[in-house]
N, CA, C and O atoms as CSV, one atom per row, in Angstrom:
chain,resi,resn,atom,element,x,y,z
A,1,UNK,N,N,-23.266,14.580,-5.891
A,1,UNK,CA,C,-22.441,13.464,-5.446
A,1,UNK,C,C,-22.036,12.580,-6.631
A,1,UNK,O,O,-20.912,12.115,-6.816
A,2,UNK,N,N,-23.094,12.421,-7.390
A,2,UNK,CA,C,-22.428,11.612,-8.536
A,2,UNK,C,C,-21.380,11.930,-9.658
A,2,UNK,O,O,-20.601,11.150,-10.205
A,3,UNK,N,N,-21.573,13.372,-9.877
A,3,UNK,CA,C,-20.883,13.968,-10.246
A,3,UNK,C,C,-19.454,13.760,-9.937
A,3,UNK,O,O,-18.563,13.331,-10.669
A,4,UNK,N,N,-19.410,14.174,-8.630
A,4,UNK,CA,C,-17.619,13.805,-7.866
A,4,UNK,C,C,-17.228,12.591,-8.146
A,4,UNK,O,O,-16.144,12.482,-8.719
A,5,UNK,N,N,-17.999,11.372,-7.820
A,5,UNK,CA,C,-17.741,10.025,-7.926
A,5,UNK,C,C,-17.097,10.030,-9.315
A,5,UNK,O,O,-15.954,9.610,-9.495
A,6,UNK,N,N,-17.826,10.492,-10.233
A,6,UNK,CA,C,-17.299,10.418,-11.767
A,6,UNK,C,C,-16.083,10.743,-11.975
A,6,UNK,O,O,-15.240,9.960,-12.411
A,7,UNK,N,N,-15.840,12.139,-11.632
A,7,UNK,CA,C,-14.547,12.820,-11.318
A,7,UNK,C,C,-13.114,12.389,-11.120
A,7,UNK,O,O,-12.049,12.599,-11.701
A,8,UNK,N,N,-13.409,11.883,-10.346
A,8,UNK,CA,C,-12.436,11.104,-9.210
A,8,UNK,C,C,-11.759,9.771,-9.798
A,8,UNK,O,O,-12.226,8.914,-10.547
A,9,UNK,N,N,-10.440,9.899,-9.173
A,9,UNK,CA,C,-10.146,8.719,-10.043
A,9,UNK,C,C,-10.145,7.838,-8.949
A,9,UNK,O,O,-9.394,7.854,-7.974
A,10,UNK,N,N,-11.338,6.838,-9.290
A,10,UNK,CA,C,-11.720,5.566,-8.403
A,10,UNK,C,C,-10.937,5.034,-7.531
A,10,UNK,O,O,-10.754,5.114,-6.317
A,11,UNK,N,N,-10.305,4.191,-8.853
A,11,UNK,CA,C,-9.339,3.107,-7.814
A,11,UNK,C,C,-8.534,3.403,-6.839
A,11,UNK,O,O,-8.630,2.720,-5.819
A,12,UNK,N,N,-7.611,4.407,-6.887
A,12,UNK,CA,C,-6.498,5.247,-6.360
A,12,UNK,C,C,-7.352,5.200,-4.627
A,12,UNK,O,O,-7.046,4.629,-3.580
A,13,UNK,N,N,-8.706,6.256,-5.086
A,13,UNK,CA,C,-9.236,6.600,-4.081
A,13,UNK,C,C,-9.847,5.767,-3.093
A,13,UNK,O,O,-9.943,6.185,-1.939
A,14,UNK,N,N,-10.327,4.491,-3.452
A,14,UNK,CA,C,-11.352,3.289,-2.719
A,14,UNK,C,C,-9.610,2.550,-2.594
A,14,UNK,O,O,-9.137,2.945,-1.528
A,15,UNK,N,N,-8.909,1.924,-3.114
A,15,UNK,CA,C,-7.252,1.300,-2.451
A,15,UNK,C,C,-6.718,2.188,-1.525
A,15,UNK,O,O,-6.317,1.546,-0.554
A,16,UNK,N,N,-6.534,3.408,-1.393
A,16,UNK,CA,C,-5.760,4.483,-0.626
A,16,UNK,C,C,-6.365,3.898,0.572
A,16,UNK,O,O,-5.723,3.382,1.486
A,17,UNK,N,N,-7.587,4.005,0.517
A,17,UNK,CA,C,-8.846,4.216,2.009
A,17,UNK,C,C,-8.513,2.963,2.279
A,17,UNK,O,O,-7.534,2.929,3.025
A,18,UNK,N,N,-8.942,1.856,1.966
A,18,UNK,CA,C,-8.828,0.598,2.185
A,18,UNK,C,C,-7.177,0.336,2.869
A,18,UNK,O,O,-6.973,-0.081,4.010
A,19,UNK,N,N,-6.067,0.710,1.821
A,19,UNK,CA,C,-5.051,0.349,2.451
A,19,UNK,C,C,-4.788,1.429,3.595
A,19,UNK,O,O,-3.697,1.007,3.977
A,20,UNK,N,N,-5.002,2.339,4.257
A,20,UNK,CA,C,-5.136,3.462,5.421
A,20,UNK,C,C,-5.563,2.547,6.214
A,20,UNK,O,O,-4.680,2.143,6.972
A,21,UNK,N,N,-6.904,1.894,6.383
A,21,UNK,CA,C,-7.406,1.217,7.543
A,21,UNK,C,C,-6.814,-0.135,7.608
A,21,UNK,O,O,-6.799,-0.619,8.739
A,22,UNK,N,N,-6.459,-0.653,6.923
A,22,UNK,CA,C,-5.640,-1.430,7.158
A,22,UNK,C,C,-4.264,-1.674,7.234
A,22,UNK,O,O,-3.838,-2.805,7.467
A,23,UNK,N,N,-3.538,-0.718,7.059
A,23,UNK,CA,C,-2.419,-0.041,7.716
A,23,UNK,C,C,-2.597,0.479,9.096
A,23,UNK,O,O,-1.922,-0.023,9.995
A,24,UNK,N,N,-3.294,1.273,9.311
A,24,UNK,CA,C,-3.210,1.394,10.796
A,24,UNK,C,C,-3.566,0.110,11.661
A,24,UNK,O,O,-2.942,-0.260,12.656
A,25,UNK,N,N,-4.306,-0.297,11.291
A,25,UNK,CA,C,-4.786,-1.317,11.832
A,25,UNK,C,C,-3.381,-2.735,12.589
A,25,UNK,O,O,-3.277,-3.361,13.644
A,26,UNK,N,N,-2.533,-2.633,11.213
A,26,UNK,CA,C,-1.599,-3.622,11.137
A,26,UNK,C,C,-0.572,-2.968,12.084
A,26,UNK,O,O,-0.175,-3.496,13.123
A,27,UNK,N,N,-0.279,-2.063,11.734
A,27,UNK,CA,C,0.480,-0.337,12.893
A,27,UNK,C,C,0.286,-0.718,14.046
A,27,UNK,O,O,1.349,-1.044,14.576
A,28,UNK,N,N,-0.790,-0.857,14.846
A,28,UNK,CA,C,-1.204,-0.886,15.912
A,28,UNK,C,C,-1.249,-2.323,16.466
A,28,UNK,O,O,-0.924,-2.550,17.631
A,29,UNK,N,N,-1.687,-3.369,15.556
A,29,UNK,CA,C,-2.255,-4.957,16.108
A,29,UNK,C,C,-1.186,-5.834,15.076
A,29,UNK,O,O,-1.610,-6.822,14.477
A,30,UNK,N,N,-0.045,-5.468,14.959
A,30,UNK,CA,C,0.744,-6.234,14.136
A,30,UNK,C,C,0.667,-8.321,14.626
A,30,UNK,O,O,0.766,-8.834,15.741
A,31,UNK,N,N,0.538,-8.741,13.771
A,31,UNK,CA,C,0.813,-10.136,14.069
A,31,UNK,C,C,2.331,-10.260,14.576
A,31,UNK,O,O,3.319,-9.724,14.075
A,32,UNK,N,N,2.266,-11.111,15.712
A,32,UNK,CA,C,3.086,-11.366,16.831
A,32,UNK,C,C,4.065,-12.158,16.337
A,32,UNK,O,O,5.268,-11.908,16.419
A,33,UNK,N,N,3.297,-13.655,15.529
A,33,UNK,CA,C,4.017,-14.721,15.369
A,33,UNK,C,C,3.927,-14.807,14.061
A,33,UNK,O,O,2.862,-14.437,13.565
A,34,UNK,N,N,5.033,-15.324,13.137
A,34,UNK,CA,C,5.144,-16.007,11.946
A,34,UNK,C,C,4.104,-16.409,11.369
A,34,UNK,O,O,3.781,-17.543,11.721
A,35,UNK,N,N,3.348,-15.866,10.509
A,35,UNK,CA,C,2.242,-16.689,10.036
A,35,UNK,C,C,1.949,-16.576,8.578
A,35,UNK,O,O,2.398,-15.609,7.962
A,36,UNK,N,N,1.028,-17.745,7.802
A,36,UNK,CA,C,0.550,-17.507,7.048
A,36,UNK,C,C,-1.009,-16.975,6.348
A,36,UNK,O,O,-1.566,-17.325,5.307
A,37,UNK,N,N,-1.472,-15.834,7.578
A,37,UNK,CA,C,-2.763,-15.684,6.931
A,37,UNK,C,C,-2.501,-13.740,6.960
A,37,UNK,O,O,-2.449,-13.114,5.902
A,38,UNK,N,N,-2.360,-13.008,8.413
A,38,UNK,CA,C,-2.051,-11.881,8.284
A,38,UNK,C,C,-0.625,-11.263,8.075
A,38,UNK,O,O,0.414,-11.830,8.412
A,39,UNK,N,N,-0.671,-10.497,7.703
A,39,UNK,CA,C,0.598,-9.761,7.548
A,39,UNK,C,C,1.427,-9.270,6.658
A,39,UNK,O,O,0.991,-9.220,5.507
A,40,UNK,N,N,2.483,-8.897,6.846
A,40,UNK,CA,C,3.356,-8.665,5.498
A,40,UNK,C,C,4.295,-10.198,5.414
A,40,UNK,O,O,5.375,-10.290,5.997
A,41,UNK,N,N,3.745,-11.260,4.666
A,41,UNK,CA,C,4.463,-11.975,4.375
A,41,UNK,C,C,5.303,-12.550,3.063
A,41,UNK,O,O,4.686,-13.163,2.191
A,42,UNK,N,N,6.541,-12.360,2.970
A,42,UNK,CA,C,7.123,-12.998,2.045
A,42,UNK,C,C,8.322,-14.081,2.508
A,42,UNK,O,O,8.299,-14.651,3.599
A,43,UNK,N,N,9.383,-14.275,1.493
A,43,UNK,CA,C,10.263,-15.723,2.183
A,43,UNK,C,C,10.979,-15.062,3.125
A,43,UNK,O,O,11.208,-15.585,4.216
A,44,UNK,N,N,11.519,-13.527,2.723
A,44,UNK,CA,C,12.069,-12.635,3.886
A,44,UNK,C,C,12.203,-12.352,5.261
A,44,UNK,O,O,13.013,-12.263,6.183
A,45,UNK,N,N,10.641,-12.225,4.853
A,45,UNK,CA,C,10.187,-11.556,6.019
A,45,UNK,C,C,9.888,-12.406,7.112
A,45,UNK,O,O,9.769,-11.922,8.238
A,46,UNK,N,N,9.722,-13.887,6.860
A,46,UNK,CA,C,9.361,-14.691,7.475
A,46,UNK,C,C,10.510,-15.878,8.053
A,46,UNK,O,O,10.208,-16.756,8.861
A,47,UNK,N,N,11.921,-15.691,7.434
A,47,UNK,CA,C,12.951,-15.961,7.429
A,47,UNK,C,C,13.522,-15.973,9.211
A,47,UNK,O,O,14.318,-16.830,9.596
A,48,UNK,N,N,12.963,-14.887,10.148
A,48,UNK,CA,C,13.161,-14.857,11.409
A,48,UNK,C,C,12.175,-14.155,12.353
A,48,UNK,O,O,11.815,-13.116,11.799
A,49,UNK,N,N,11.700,-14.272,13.332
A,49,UNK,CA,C,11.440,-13.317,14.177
A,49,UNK,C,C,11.438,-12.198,13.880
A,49,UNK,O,O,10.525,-11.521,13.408
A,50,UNK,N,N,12.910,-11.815,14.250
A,50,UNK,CA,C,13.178,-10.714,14.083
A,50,UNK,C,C,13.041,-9.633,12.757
A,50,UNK,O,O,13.059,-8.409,12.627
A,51,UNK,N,N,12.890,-10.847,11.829
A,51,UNK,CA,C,12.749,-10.022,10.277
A,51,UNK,C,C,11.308,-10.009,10.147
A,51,UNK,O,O,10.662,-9.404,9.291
A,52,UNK,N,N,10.878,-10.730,11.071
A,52,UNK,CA,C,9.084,-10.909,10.491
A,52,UNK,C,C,8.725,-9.251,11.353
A,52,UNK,O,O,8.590,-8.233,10.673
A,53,UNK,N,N,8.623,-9.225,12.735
A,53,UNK,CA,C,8.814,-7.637,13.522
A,53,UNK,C,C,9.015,-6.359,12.891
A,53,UNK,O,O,8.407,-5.335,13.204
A,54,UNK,N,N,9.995,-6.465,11.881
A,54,UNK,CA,C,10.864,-5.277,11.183
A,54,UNK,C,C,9.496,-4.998,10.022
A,54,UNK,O,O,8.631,-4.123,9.978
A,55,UNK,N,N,9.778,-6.127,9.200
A,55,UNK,CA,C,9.064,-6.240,8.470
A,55,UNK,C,C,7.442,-5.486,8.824
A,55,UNK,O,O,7.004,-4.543,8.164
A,56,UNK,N,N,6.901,-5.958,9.682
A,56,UNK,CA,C,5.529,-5.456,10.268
A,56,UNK,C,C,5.381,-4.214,9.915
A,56,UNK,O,O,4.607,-3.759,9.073
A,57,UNK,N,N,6.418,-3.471,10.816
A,57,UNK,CA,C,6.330,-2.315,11.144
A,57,UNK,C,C,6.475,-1.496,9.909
A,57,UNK,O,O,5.528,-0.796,9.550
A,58,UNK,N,N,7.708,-1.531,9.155
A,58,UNK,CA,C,7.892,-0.957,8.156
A,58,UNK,C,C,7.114,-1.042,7.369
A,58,UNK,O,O,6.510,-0.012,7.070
A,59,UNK,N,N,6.846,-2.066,6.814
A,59,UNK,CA,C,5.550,-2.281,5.799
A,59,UNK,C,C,4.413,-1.354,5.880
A,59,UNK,O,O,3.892,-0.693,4.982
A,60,UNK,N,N,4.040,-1.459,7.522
A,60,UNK,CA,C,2.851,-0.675,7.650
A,60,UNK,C,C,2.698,0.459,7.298
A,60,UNK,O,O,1.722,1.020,6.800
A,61,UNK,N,N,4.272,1.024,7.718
A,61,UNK,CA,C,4.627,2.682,7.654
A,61,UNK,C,C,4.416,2.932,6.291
A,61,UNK,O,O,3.798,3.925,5.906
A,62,UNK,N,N,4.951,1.987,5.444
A,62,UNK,CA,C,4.844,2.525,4.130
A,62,UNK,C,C,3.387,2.540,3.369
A,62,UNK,O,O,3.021,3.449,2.624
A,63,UNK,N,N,2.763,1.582,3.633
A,63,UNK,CA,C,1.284,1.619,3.589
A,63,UNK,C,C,0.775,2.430,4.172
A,63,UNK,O,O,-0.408,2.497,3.837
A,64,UNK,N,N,1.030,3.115,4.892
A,64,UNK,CA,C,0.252,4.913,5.268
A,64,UNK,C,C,0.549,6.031,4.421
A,64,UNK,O,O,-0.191,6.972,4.136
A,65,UNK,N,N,1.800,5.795,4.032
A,65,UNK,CA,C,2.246,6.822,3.181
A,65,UNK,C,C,1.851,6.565,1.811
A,65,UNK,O,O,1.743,7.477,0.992
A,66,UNK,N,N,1.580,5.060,1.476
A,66,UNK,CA,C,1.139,5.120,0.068
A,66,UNK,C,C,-0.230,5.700,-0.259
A,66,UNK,O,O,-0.766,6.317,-1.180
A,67,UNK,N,N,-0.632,5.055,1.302
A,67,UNK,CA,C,-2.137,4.894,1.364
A,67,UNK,C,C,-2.349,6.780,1.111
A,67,UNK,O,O,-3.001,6.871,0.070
A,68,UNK,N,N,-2.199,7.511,1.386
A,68,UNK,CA,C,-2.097,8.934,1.636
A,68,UNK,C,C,-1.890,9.302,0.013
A,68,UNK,O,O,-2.811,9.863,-0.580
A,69,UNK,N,N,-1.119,9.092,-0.416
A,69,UNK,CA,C,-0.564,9.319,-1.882
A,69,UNK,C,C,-2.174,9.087,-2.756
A,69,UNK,O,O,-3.039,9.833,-3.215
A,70,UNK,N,N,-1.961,7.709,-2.659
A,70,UNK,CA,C,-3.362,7.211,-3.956
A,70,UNK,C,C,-4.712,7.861,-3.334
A,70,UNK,O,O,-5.672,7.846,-4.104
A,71,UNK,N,N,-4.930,8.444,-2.022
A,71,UNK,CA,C,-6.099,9.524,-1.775
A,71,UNK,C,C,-6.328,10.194,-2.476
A,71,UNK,O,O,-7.358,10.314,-3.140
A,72,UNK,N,N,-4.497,11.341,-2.463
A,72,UNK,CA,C,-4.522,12.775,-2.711
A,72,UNK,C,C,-4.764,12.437,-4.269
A,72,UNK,O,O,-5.240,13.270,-5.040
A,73,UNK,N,N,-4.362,11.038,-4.687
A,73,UNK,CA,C,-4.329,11.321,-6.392
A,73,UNK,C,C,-5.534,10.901,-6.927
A,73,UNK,O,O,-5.720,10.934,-8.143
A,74,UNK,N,N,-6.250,10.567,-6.262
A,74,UNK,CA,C,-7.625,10.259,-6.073
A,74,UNK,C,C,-8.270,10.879,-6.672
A,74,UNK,O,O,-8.751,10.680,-7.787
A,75,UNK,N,N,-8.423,12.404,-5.419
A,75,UNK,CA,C,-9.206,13.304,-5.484
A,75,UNK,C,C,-8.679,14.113,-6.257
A,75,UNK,O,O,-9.543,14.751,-6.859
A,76,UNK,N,N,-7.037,14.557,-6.691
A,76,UNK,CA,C,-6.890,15.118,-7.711
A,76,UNK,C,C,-7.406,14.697,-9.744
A,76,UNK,O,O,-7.288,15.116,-10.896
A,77,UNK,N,N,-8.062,13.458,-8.796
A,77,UNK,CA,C,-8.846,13.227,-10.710
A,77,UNK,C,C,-9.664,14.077,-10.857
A,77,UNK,O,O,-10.096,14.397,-11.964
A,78,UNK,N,N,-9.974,14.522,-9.922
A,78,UNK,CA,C,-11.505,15.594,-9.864
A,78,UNK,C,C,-10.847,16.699,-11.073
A,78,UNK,O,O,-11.049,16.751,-12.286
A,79,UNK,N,N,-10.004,17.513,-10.190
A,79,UNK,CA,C,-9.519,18.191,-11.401
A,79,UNK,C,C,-9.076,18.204,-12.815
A,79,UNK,O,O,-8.976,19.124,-13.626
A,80,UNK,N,N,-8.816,16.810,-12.897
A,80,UNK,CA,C,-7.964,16.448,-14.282
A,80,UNK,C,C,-9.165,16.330,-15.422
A,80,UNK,O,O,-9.891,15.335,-15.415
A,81,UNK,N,N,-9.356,17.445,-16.460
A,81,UNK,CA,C,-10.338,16.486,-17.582
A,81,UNK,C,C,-9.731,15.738,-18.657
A,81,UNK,O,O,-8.984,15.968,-19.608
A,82,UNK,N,N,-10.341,14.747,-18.141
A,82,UNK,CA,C,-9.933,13.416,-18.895
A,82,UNK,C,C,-11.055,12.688,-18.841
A,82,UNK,O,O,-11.861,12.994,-17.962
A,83,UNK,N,N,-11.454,11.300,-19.966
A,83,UNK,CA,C,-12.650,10.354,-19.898
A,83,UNK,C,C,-12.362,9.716,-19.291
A,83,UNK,O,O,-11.193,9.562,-18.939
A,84,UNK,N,N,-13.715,8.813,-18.763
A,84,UNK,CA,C,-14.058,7.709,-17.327
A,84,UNK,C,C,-12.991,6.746,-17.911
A,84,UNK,O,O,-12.348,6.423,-16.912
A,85,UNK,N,N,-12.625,6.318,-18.629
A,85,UNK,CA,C,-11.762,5.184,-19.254
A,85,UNK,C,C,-10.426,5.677,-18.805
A,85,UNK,O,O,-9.715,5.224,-17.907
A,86,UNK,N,N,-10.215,6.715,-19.620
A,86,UNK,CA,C,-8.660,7.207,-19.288
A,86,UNK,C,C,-8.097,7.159,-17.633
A,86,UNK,O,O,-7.081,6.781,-17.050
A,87,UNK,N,N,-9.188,7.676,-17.337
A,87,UNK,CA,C,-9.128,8.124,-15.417
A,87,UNK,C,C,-9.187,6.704,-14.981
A,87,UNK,O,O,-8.431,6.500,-14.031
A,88,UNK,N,N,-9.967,5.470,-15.449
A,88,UNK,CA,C,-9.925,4.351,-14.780
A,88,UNK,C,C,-8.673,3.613,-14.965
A,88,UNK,O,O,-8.277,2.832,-14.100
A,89,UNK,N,N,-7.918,3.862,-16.245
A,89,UNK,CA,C,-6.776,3.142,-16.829
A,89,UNK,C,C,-5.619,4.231,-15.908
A,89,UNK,O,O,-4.597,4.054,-16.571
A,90,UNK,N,N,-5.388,4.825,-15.236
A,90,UNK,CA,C,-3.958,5.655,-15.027
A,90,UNK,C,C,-4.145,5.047,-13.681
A,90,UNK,O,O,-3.125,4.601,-13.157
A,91,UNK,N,N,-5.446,4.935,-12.923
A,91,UNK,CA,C,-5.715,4.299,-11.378
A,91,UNK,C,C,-5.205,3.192,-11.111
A,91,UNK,O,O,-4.620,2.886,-10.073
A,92,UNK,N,N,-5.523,2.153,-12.586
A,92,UNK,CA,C,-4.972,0.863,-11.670
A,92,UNK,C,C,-3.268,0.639,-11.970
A,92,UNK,O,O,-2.404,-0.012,-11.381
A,93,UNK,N,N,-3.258,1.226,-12.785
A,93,UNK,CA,C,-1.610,1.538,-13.265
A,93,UNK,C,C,-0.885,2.081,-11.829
A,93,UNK,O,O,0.045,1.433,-11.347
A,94,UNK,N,N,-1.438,3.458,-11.113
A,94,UNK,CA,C,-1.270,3.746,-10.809
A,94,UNK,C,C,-1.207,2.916,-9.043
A,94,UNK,O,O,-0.355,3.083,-8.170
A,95,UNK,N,N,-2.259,2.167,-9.024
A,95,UNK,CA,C,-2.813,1.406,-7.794
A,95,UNK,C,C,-1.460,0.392,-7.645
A,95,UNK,O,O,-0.794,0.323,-6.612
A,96,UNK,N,N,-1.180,-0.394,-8.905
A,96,UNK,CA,C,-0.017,-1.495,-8.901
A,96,UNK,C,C,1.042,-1.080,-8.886
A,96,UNK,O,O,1.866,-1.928,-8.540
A,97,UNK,N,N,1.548,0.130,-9.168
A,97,UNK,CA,C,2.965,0.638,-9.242
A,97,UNK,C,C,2.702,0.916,-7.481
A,97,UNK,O,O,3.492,0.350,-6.725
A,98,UNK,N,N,1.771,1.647,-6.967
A,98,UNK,CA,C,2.068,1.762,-5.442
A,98,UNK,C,C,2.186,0.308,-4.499
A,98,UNK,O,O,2.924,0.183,-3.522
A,99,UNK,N,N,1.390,-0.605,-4.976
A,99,UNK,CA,C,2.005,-1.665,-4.588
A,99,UNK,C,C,2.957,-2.410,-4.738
A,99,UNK,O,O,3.324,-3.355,-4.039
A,100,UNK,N,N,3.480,-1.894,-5.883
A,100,UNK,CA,C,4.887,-2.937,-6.397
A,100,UNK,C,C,5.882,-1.340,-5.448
A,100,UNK,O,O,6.946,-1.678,-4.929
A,101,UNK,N,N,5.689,-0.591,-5.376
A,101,UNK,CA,C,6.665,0.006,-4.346
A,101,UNK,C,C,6.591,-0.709,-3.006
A,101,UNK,O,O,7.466,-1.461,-2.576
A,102,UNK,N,N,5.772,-0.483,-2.563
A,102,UNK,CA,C,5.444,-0.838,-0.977
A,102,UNK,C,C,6.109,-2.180,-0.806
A,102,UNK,O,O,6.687,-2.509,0.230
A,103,UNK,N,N,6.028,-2.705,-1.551
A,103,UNK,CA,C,6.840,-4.529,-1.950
A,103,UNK,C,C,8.656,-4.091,-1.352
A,103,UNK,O,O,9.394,-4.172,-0.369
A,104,UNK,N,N,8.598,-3.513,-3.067
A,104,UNK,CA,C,10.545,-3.244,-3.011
A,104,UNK,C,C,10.860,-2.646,-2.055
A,104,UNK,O,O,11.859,-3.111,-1.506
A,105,UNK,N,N,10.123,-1.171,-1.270
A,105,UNK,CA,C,10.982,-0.841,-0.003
A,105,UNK,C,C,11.050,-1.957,0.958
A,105,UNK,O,O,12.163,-2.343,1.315
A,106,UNK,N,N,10.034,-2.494,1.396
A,106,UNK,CA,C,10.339,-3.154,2.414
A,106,UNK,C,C,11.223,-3.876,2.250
A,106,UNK,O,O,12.144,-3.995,3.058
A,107,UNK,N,N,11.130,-4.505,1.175
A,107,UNK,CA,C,12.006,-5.965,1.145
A,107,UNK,C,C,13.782,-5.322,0.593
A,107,UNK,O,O,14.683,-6.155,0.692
A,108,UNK,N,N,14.129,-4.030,0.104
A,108,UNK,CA,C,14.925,-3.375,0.138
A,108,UNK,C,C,15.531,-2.925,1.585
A,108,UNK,O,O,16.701,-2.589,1.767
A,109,UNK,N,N,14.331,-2.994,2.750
A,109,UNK,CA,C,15.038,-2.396,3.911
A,109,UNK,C,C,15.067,-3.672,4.697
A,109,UNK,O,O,15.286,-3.361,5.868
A,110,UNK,N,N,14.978,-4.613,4.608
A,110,UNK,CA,C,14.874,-6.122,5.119
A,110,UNK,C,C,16.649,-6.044,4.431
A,110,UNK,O,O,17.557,-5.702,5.189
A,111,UNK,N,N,16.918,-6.379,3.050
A,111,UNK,CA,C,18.282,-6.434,2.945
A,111,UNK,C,C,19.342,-5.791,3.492
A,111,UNK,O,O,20.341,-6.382,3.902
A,112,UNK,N,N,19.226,-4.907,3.517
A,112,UNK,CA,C,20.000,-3.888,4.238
A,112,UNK,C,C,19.749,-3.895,5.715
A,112,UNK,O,O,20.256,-3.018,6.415
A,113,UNK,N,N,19.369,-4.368,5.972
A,113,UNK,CA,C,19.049,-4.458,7.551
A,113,UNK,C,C,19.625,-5.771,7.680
A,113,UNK,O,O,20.733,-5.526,8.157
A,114,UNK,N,N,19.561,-6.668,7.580
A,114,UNK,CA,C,20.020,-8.335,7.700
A,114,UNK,C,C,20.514,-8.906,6.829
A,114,UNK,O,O,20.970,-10.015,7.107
A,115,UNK,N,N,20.651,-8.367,5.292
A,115,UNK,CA,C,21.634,-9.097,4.223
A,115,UNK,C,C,20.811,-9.568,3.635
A,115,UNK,O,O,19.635,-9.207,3.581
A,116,UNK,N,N,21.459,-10.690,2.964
A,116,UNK,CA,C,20.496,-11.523,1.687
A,116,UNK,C,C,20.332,-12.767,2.765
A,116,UNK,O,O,20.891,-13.122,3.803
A,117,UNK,N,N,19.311,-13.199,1.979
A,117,UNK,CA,C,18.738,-14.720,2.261
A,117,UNK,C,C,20.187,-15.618,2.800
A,117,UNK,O,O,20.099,-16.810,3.097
């Protein structure tokens, strides 16, 4: 077991999981009303009802699919030889670029869906 743990590229793998359950989670029990504690909130999204709803949903969707991605690339550290450093440095690189996606689609399909601010 420790072995794998080593392997593996961490971050990818413990964010993937994390954002999965809390993607479905949000999928299923989306916040109803405008708020500032859960959700996908930005000035956008929070701009209407109706954009806050959109927003929910989509967001979530894409957080399954990221979440899925930083798994598989996870567990593909196993295979990769490379040092614990290297493998820890491509994860969080890798961890923030999936979040700075998950950002721009949504807020890319918020524009296009309702325009600019």
């Amino acid at each position: 077991m420790e072995h794998f743990i080593e392997n593996i590229i961490l971050i990818p793998f413990l964010c993937g999981s994390i954002f999965l359950i809390m993607a479905i989670v949000m999928y299923y029990y989306p916040p109803k009303e405008i708020n500032d504690l859960y959700g996908y909130r930005t000035r956008a999204s929070k701009k209407s009802q109706e954009r806050w709803d959109f927003a929910q949903r989509h967001s979530s969707v894409q957080f399954i699919k990221t979440a899925v991605v930083l798994v598989v690339i996870g567990l593909g550290g196993y295979v990769v030889p490379a040092s614990f450093m290297a493998k820890f440095s491509a994860g969080i690189f890798i961890t923030i670029f999936a979040v700075a996606f998950i950002l721009r689609s949504t807020e890319v399909a918020l524009k296009k869906r309702f325009g600019k601010l």
